[in-house]
C-alpha positions as CSV (number, residue, x, y, z in Angstrom):
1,X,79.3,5.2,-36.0
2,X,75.7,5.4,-36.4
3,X,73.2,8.7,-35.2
4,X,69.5,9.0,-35.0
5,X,67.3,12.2,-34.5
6,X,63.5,12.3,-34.3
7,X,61.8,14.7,-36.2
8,X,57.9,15.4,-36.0
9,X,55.5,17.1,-38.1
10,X,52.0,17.3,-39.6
11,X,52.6,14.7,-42.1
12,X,55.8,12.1,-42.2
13,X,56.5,13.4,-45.4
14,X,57.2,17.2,-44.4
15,X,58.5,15.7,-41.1
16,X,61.4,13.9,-43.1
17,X,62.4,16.6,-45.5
18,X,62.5,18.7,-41.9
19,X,64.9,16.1,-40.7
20,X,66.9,16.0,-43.8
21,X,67.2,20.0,-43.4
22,X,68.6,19.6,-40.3
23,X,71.2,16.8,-40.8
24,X,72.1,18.8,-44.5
25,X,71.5,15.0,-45.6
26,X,70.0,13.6,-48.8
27,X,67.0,11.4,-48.8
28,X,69.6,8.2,-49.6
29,X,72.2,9.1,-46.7
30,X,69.3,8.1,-44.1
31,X,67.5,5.0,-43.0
32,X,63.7,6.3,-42.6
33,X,61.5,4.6,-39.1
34,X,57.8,5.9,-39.3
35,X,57.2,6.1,-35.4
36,X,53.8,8.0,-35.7
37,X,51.8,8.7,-39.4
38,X,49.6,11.5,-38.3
39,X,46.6,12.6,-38.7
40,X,45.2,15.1,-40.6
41,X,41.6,15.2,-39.0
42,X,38.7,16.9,-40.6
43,X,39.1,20.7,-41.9
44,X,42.2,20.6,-39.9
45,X,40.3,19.5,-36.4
46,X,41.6,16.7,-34.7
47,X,45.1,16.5,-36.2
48,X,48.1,14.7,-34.6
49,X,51.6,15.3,-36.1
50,X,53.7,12.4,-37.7
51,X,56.6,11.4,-36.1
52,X,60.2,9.9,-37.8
53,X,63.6,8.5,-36.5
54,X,66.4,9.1,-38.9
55,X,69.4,7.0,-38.8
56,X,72.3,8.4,-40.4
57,X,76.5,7.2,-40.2
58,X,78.7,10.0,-38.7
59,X,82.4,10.0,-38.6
60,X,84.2,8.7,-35.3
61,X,84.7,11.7,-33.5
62,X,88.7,12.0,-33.2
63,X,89.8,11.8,-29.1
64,X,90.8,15.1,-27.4
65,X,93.9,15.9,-26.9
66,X,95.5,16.4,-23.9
67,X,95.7,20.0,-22.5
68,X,98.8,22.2,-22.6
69,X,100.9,22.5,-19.6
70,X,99.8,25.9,-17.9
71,X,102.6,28.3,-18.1
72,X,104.6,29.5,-15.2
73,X,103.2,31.8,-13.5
74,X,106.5,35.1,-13.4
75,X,106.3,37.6,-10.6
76,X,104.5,40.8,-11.2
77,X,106.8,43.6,-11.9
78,X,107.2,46.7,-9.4
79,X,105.2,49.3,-10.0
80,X,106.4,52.6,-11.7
81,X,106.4,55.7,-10.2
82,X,104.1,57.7,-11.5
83,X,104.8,60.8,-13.2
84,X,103.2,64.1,-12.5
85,X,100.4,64.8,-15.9
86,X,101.9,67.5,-18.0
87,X,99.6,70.6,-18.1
88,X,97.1,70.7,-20.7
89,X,97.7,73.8,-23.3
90,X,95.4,76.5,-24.3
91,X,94.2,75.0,-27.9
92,X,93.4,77.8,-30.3
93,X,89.6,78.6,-31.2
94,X,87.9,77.6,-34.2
95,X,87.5,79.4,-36.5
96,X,83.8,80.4,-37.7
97,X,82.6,78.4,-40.5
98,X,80.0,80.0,-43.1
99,X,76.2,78.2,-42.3
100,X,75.4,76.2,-44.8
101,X,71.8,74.9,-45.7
102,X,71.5,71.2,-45.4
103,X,68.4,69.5,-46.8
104,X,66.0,68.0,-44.4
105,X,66.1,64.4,-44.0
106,X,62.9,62.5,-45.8
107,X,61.7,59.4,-44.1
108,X,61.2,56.2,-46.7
109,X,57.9,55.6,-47.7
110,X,57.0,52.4,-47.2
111,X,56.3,50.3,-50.3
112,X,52.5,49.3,-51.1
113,X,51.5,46.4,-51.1
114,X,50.8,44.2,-53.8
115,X,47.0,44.3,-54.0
116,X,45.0,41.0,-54.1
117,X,44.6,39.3,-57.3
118,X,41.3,39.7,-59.3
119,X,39.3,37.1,-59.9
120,X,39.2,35.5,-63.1
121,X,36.1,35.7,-65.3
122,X,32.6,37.9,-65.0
123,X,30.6,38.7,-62.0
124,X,27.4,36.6,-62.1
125,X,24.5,36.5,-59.9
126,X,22.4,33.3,-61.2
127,X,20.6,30.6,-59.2
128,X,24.7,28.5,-58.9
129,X,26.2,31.7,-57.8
130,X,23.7,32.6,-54.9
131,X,23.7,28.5,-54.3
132,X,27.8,28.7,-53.4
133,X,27.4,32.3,-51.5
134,X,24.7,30.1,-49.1
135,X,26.3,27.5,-48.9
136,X,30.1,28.7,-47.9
137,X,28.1,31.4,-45.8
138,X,27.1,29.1,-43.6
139,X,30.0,26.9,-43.6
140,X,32.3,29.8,-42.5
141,X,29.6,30.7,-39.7
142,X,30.0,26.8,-38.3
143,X,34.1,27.2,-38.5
144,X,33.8,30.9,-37.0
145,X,36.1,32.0,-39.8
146,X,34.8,36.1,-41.1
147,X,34.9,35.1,-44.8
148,X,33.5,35.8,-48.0
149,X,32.9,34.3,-51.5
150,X,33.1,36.3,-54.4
151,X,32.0,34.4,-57.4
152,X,32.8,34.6,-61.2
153,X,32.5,32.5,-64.3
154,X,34.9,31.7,-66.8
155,X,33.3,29.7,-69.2
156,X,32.0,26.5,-67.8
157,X,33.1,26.9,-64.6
158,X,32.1,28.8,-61.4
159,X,35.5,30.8,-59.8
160,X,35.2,31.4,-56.2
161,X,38.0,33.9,-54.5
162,X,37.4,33.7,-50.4
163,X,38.1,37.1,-49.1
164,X,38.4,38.2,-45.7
165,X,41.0,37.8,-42.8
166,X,43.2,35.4,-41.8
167,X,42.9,33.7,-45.0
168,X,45.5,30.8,-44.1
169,X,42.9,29.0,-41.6
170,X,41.2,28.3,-45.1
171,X,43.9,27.3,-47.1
172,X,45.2,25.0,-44.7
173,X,48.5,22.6,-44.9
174,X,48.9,22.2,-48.7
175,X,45.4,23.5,-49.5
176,X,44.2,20.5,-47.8
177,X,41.2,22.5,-46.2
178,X,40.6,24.4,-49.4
179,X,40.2,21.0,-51.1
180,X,37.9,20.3,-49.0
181,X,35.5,23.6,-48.7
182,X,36.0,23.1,-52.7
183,X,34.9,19.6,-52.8
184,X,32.0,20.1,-49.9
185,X,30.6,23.4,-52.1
186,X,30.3,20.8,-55.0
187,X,28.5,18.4,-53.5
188,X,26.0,21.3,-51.9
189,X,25.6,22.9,-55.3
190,X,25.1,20.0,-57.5
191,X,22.9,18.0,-55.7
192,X,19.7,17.2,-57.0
193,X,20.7,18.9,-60.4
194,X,20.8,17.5,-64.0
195,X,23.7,19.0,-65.5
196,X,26.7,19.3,-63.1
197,X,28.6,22.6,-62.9
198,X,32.4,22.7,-62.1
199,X,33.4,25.2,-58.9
200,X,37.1,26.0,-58.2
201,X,38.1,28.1,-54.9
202,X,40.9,30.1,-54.1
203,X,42.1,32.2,-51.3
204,X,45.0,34.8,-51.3
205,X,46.2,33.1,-55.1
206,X,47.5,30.1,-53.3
207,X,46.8,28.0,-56.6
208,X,48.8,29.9,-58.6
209,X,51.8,29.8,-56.5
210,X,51.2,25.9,-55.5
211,X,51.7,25.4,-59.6
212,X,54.8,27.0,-59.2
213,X,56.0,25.7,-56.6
214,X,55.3,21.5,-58.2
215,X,56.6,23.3,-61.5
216,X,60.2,23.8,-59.3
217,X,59.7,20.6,-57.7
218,X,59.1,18.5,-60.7
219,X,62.0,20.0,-63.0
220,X,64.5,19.7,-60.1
221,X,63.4,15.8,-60.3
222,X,63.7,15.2,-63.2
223,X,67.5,16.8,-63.5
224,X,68.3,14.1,-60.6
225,X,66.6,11.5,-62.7
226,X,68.4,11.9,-65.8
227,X,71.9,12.7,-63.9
228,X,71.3,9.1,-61.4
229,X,69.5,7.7,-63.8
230,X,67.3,6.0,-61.6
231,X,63.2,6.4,-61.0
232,X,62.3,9.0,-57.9
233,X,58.7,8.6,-56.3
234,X,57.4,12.4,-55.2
235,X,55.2,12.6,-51.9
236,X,51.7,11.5,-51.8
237,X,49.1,14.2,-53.9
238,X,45.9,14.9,-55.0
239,X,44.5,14.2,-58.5
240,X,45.3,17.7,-59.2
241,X,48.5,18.4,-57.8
242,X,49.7,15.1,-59.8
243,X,48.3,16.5,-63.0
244,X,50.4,19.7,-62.8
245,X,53.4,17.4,-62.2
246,X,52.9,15.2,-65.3
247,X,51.8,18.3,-67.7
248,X,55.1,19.6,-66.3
249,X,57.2,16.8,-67.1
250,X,55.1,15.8,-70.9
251,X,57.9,17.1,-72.9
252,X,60.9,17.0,-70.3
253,X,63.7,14.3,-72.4
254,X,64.7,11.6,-70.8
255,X,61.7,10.9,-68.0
256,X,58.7,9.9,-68.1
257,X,56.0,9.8,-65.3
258,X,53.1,7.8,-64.2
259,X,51.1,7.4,-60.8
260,X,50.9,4.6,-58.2
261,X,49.3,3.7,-55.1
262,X,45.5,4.4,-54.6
263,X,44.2,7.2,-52.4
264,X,44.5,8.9,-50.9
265,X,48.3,8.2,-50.9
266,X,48.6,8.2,-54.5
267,X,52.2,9.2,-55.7
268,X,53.7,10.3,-58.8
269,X,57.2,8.2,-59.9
270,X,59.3,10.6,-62.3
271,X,61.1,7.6,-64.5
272,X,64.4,7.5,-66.2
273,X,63.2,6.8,-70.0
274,X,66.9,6.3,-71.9
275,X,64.0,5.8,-75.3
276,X,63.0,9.4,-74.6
277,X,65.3,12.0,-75.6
């Protein structure tokens, strides 16, 4: 017989992987309805959750069985007489043990914490680096988020590390409002300028970890790929995020990877390539 459950969530993506969670279905067990895509508003203002119905076949739940005849009730037996308690006896008294020292219980220490990663690169004050400070300064003023910038350079580009509390109002759903505090900075700082400089912000190592994490994702694919062997399309990404996926995948035998759709819903399709082993 067939089931359905809706599941929401900020995008229809993350709302049908939370669905599949649930049901401890695979993504080819269901029959996906879109009921409501979302939106993602502005710097996380002005979002609305997506909203899915998944359809799924569950087995025909057996009938239930009839209940058991209650037993017989049997008369209660008479009560006993009761016996009078025997008299406790006298126990013996203990004998004196020798005192013996016992060291003094030592609370755990708790463990530190792993500091903040360093930013990359040298400290530079130049005309780029106060440019940023200004700029994301004010930005954080307007959002009412207590942040601040500190900037390095690593060869041709300007690393910004946002410090400060809180740090996950910044970073948003997927680094979706660190995209865009990274893409606003570069339009601030570049304007009216000759030679363009390259900025790349980070809070709290979220990019590192992000890498990771689509390093995970896009093996795990790829195993399915070559076991099934049939092409798998991943959720929609940024330029970037597609890039780590395809880097990942370069040398991986058996798939190959390319990108389709246009953005921002641009996907990456992990392909079973029998040429490429």
């Amino acid at each position: 017989m067939l089931k359905y459950m809706e599941f929401t969530a900020k995008t229809e993506d993350e709302a049908i992987a939370k669905g599949l969670a649930h049901l401890g279905l695979d993504r080819d067990d269901v029959s996906v309805e879109i009921l409501d895509r979302g939106r993602t508003g502005f710097l996380g203002i002005g979002s609305v959750p997506a909203k899915v119905k998944l359809t799924y076949e569950a087995p025909d739940e057996p009938a239930p069985e009839p209940a058991p005849p209650a037993p017989e009730k049997k008369p209660a037996p008479a009560p006993k007489a009761e016996r009078p308690a025997p008299r406790p006896q006298p126990k013996p008294a203990p004998k004196p043990q020798p005192k013996q020292d016992r060291p003094a219980f030592k609370a755990e220490e708790p463990a530190p914490s792993k500091p903040a990663p360093a930013p990359r690169g040298e400290a530079v004050e130049d005309d780029v680096s106060a440019a940023i400070v200004r700029f994301q300064t004010g930005l954080f003023q307007h959002m009412g988020v207590e942040a601040r910038p500190v900037v390095t350079r690593e060869g041709d580009t300007y690393q910004v590390v946002l410090e400060g509390e809180n740090m996950g109002a910044l970073i948003g759903h997927r680094g979706e409002t660190l995209d865009a505090i990274q893409q606003l900075t570069g339009y601030a700082v570049n304007k009216g300028r000759s030679h363009r400089v390259r900025i790349h912000v980070d809070a709290e190592g979220y990019r590192a970890r992000r890498e990771e994490s689509l390093d995970r994702l896009a093996r795990k694919t790829a195993g399915k790929v070559v076991k099934y062997r049939r092409n798998i399309t991943l959720e929609a990404m940024n330029a970037y995020e597609r890039h780590v996926i395809h880097t990942a995948l370069q040398d991986y035998p058996g798939v190959s990877t390319f990108s389709t759709g246009t953005e921002p819903n641009r996907r990456t399709v992990v392909a079973y390539d029998p040429n490429k082993q």
